[in-house]
C-alpha positions in Angstrom: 220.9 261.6 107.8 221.8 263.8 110.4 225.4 264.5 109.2 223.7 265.6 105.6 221.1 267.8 107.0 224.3 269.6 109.2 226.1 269.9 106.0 222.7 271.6 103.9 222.4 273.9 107.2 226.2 275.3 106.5 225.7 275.7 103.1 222.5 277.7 103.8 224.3 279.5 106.5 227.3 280.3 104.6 225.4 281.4 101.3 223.2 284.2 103.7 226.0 285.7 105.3 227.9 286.2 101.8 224.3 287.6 100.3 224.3 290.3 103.3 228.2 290.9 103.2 227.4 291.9 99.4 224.6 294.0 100.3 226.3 295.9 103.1 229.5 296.6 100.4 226.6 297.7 98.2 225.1 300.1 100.3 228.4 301.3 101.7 229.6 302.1 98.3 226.5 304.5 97.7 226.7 306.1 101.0 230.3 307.0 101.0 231.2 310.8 99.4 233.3 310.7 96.1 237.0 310.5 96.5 238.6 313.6 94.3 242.0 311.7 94.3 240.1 308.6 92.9 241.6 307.2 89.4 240.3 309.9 86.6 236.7 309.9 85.3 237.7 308.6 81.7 239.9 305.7 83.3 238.9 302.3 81.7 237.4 300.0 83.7 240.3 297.2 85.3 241.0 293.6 82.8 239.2 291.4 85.8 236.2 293.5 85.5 235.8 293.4 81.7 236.4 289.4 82.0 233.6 289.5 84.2 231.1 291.2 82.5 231.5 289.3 79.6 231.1 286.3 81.5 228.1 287.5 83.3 226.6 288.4 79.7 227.3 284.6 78.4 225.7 282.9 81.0 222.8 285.1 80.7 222.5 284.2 76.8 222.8 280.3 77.8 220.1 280.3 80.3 217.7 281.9 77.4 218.7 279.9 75.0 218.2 276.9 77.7 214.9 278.1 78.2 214.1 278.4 75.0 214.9 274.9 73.7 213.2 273.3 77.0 209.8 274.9 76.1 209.7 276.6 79.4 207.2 279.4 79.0 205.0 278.2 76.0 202.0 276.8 76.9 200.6 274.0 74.5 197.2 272.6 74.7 197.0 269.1 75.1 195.4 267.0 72.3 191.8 266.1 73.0 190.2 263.0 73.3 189.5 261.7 69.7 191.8 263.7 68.3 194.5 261.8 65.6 198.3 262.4 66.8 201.2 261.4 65.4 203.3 259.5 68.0 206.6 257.4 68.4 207.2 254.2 69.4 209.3 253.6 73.3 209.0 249.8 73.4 206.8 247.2 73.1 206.9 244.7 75.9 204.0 242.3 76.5 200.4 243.3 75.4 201.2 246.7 74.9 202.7 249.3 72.5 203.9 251.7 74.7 204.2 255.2 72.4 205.1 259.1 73.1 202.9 261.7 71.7 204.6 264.9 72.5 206.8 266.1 75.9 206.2 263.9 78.6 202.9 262.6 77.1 203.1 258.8 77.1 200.4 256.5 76.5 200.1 252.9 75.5 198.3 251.1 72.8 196.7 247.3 72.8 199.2 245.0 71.1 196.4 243.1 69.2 195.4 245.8 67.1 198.7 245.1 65.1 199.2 241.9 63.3 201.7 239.2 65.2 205.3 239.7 64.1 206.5 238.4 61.0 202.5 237.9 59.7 202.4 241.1 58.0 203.9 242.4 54.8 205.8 245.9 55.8 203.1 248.7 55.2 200.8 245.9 54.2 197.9 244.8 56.3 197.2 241.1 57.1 193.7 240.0 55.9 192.1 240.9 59.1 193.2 244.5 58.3 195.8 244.6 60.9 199.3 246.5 60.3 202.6 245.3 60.9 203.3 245.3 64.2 205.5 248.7 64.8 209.1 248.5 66.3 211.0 251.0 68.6 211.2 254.6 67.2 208.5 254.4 64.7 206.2 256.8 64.3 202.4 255.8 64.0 198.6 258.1 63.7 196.5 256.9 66.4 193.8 258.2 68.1 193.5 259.5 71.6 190.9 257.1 73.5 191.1 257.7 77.2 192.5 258.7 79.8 192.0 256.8 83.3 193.6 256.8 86.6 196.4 259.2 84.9 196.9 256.0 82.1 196.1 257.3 78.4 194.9 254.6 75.9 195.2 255.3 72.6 193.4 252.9 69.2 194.6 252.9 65.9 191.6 251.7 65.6 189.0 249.9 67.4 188.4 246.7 65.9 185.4 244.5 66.5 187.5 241.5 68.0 188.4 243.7 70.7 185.6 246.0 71.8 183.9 245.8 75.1 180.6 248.2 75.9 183.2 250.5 77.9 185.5 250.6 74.9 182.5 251.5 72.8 181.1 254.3 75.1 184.9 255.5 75.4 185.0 255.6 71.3 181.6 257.7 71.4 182.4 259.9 73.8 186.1 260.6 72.3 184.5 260.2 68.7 186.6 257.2 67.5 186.1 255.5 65.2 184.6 251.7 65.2 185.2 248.7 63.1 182.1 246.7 62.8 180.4 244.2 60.4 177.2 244.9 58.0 175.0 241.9 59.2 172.0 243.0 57.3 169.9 245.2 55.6 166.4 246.4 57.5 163.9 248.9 57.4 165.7 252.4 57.0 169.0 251.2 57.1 171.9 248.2 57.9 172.0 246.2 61.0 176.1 246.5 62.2 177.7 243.8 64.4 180.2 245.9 66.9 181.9 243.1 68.5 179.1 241.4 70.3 176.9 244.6 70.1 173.9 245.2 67.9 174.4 248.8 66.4 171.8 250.4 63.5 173.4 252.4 60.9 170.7 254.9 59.1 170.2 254.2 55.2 171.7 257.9 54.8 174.8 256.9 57.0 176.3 254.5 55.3 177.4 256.3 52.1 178.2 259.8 50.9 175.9 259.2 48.1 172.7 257.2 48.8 172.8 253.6 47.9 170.7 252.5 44.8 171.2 248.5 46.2 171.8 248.4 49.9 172.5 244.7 49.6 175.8 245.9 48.2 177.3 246.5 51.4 175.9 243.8 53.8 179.1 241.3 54.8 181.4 244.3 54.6 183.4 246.0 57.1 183.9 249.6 57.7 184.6 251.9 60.2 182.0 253.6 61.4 181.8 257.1 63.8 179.3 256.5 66.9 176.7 259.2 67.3 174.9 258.1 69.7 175.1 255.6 72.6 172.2 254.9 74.9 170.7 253.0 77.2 174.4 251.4 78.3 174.7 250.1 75.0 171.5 248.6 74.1 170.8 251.5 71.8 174.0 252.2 69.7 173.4 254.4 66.5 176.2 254.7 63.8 177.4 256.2 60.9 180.0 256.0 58.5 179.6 258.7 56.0 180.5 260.9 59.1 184.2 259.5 58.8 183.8 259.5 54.9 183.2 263.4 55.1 186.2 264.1 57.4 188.6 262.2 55.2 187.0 264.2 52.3 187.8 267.6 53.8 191.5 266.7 54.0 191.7 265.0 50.2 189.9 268.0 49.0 193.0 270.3 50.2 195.3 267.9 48.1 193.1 267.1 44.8 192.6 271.0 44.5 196.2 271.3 43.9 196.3 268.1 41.5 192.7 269.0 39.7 193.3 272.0 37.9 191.8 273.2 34.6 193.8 271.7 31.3 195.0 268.9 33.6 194.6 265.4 32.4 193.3 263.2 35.4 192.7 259.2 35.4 189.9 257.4 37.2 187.5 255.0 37.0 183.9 255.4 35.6 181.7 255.1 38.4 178.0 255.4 37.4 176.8 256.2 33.6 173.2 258.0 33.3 172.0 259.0 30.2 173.3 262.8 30.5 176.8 261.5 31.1 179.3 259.6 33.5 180.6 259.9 36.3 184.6 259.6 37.1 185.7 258.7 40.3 189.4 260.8 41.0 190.3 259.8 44.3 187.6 261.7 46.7 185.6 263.3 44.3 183.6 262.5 41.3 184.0 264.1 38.1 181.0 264.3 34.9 182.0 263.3 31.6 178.8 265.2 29.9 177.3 263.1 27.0 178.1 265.9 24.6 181.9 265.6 25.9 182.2 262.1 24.9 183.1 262.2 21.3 182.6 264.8 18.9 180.1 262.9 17.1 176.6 262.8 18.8 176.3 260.1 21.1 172.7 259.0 21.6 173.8 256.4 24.5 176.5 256.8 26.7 176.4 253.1 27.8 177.8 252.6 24.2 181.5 254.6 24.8 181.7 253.9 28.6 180.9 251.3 30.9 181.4 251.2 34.6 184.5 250.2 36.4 186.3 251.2 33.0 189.6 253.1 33.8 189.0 256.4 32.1 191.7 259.3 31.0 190.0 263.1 30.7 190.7 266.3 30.2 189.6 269.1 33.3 187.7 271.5 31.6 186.0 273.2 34.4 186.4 272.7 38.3 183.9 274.7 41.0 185.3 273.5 44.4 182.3 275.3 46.7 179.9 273.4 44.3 182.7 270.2 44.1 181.2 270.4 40.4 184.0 269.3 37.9 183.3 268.8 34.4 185.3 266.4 32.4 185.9 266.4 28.7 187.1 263.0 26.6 186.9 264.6 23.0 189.3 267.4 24.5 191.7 264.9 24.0 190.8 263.6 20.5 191.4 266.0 17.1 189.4 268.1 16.1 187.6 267.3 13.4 186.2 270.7 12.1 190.0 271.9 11.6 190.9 268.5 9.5 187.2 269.5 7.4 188.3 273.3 6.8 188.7 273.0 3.1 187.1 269.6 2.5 183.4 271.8 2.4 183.2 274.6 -0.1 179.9 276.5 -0.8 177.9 275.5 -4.2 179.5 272.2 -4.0 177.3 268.9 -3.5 178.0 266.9 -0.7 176.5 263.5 0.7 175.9 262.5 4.4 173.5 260.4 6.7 170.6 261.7 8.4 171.4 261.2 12.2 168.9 263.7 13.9 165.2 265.2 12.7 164.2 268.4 15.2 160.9 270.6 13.9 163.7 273.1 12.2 165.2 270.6 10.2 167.3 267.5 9.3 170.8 266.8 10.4 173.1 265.1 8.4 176.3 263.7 9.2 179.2 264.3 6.8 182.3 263.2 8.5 182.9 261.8 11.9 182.0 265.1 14.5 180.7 267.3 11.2 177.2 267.7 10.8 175.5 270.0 8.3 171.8 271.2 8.6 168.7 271.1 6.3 166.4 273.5 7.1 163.1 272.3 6.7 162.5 275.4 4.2 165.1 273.7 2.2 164.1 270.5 1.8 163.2 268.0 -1.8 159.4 269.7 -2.0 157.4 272.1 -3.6 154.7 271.6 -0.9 154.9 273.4 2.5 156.4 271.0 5.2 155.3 270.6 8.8 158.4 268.7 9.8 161.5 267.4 7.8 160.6 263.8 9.0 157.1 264.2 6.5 160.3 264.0 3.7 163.5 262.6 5.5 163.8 259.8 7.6 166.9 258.8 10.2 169.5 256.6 8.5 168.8 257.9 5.0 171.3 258.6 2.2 171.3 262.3 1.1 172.9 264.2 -1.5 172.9 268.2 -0.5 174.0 271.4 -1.8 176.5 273.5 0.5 175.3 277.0 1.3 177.3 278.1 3.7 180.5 276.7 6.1 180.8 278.5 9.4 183.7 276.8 11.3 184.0 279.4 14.1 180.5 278.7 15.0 181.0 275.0 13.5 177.8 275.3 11.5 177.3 274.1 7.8 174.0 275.1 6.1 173.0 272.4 3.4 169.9 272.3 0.6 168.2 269.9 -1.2 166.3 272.5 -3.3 168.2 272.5 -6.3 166.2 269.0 -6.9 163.5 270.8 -7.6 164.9 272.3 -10.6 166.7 269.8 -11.8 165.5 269.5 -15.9 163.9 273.0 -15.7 165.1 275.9 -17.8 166.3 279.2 -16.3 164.3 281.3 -14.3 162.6 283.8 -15.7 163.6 287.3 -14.9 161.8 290.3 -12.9 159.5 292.3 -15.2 159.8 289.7 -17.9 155.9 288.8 -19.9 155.3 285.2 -20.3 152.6 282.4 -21.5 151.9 279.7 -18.5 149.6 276.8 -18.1 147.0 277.3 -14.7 148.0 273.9 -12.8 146.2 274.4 -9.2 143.2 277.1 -8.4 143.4 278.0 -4.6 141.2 280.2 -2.6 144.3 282.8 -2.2 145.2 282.4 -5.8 146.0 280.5 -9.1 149.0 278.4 -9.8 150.4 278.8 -13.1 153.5 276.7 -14.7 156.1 278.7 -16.7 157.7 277.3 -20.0 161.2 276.7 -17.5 159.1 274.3 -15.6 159.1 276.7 -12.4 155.9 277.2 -10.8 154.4 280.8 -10.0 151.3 282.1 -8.1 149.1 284.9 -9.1 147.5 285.9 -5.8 143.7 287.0 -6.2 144.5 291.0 -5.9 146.8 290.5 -8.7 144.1 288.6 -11.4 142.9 291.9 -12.6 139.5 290.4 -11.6 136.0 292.0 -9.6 136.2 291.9 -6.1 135.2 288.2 -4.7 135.2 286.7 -8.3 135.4 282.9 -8.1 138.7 281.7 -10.1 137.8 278.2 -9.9 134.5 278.5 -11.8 136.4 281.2 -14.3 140.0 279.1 -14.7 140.5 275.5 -15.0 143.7 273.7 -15.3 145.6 273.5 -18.7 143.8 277.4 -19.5 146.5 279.5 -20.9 147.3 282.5 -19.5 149.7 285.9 -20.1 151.2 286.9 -17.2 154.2 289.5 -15.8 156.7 288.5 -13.3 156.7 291.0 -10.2 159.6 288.9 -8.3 161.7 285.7 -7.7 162.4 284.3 -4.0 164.0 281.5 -2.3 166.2 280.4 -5.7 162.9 280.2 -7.6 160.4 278.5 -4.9 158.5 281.5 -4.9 157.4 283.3 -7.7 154.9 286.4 -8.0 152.9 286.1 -11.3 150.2 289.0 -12.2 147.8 289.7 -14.6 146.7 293.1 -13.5 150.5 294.4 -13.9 150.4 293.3 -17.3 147.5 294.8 -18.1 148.5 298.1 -16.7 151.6 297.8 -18.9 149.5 297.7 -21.6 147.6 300.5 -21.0 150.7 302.8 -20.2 151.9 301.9 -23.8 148.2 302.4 -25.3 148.3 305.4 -23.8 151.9 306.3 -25.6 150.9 305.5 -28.1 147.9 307.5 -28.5 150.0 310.7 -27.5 152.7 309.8 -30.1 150.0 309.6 -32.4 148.1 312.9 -31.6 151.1 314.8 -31.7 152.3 313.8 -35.4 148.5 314.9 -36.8 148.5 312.4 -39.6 144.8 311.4 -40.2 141.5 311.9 -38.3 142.0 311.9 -34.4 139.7 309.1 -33.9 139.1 307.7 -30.8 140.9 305.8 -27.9 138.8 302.8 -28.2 139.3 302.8 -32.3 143.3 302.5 -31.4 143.2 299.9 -28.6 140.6 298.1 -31.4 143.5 298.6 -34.0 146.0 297.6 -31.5 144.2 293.7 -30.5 144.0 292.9 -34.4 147.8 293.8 -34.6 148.4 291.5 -32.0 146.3 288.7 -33.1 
């Protein structure tokens, strides 16, 4: 020892005196006045000193780039307690997995978290949910657990074999996560069995979406997140959507680059309700909306999908702040309103089904995903209609006229008028004088069939009658009367009859008559009441 410690004195020694020896040559060298017969100004410097500049230089460079590749300088946080790491395998030796997480950060993890070697299928875990038990240079996720008397522990997870109160409080204070066992469903929630331990899990807490039968998940095991830990473990509260919401975060990163509008996605039909179904797609659920599912209407949705059925959809609308995606089956079928383009032609008679009655009209089916409309204006009846159902029923046989085919706005209009008409003559037209049969007095007016068979109304103001006359007591049905046509609506539902029209017309020529007559002075002037005499017995 003492012969060492002589030797480390002379090399001190020896390395002082050379650092002053330089220094005094230094300082001599700047003291001393320039030497005129020195080598010229311009003269390059000597081979030996170029050699050792450059080597100078290169161990500079080396020492950086040293410096640089130890991490020297950089100053990393270390990983905090609960916090999932990556980390490779050193050994394993005994009851341990001994692992490295970064640097010099070692740690070790319990040996009977993994399944016994040769048990397990590789990346497969054993029916206790254990994986294969990692070998030398693998790399594993764990979590960081503790960290006493300078040892780190770290859990893959911490299963409910293994877990001691201390583990516990160490998972809840690191925020772990917990394997435990639903015992039972109680008031407000699920009693959990945490290795020995008694642990409540709130009715909220054990799914993202609250559970219609909580007897579905007693006898399972999850892992659960403990929020709270009290009274040295008697009082242990924990949850599991916690974790479930985590995971989500990081799968919604990754199904936002595979969910896209236009994308077809797979998944399996979760829940049906009666405005659609929902698809589960990995993380998140998508809706199938009810008028999605086929382009026919579908009054149940329980009829085209049933849950657990594997589904294919098309994305036809995704809002990620909302996690709202909207999910379309008949997206995928054809079209049937581009097959019917020229099957439908206006004035042509079609027949259909009556699938739907609204207060509007009837709906009638006339190919799979094409329905046509009657509106209830249009319907079989010369009496006014309160709803199409007082004349249609669902599941009835129709034959309609087509009025008009819309197939951007895929609408088809449809009438059953032209039953009314059906063995009537043509319609009469405006202006024309004809001879009809009264068939109905009303308070508003009289009803008067035409020789075609169409039915017309004189209103009151047009029977060339004394204010507040009564009709009924002056016509009766089958009285013959001469009327003039004013108008024709609605393809001859409505026509305006009128008596006072025709009378006026009568007049007006009367009165041409007489002028006609003046003017030519044949025979005595008479009078205008001898000419409309003269005029009835020419008519009659």
């Amino acid at each position: 020892m003492e012969e060492n410690k002589t030797l480390e004195e002379t090399e001190v020694k020896e390395t002082i005196e050379v650092e002053e020896t330089a220094v005094e040559e230094t300082a001599g060298g700047a003291d001393a006045p320039a030497d005129n017969t020195s080598a010229p100004e311009n003269e390059a410097p000597s081979e030996d000193a170029a050699i050792a500049a450059d080597e100078e230089e290169e161990t500079t460079g080396d020492f950086a780039k040293l410096l640089e590749e130890s991490g020297a300088g950089q100053v990393e946080r270390p990983p905090k307690m609960g916090a999932k790491i990556y980390c490779k395998v050193v050994s394993v030796s005994g009851d341990w997995v001994f692992v490295n997480y970064g640097g010099k950060s070692e740690g070790s993890i319990a040996r009977g978290e993994f399944a016994p070697d040769g048990e397990a299928e590789d990346n497969k875990r054993d029916e206790a949910g254990r994986a294969p038990l990692p070998k030398e240079g693998d790399v594993i996720e764990a979590y960081l657990l503790s960290n006493r008397d300078g040892e780190t522990r770290l859990t893959t997870r911490l299963s409910s074999r293994d877990l001691s109160k201390q583990a516990i409080q160490d998972a809840f204070v690191a925020g772990v996560p917990v394997e435990g066992r639903v015992s039972k469903a109680i008031k407000g929630g699920f009693e959990v069995r945490v290795s020995g331990l008694r642990a409540f899990c709130p009715l909220s807490q054990i799914d993202i979406r609250w559970p219609r039968d909580p007897e579905v998940h007693v006898g399972k095991i999850y892992s659960f997140k403990v929020s709270e830990y009290k009274e040295k473990g008697r009082n242990i509260i924990v949850s599991r959507r916690a974790l479930m919401e985590e995971e989500q975060v990081t799968i919604k990163e990754e199904l936002k680059k595979r969910i896209i509008v236009g994308q077809i996605v797979t998944g399996h039909v979760r829940n049906v309700q009666p405005f659609g179904a929902f698809v589960e797609l990995g993380g998140v659920d998508g809706l199938i909306p009810v008028s999605e599912m086929a382009w026919d209407r579908v009054e149940d949705p329980k009829e085209v999908l049933s849950e657990g059925q594997e589904v294919s959809a098309k994305v036809i609308s995704a809002d990620w702040d909302k996690e709202r995606i909207s999910l379309s089956l008949k997206a995928l079928q054809e079209d049937p309103w581009v097959i019917a383009a020229g099957e439908f032609n206006v004035g042509e008679k079609v027949k259909g089904q009556v699938v739907r009655l609204t207060n509007f009209g009837a709906f009638v089916s006339l190919a799979p995903g094409v329905d046509g409309m009657i509106h209830v204006s249009a319907l079989p009846t010369d009496k006014r209609v309160k709803h199409p159902g007082d004349v249609l029923s669902v599941g009835e046989e129709v034959e309609a006229e087509v009025l008009s085919v819309d197939l951007e706005k895929r609408r088809i209009s449809l009438s059953m008028e032209y039953k009314l008409f059906e063995g009537m003559g043509a319609l009469p037209s405006n202006g024309a004088v004809l001879i009809g049969t009264v068939e109905k007095v009303a308070d508003f007016g009289v009803f008067l069939k035409l020789p075609s068979g169409h039915v017309g109304l004189i209103p009151n103001a047009e029977m060339n009658t004394r204010r507040g006359a009564n009709h009924s007591q002056m016509f009766k049905p089958g009285d013959e009367l001469e009327v003039k046509v004013l108008g024709i609506e609605e393809r001859g539902r409505k026509i305006r009859l009128s008596i006072k029209a025709l009378v006026r017309a009568q007049e007006r020529e009367l009165q041409k008559e007489y002028e006609t007559y003046k003017d030519s002075g044949e025979g005595s002037m008479g009078t205008m009441a001898d000419l409309f005499k003269a005029a009835q017995q020419k008519e009659d």
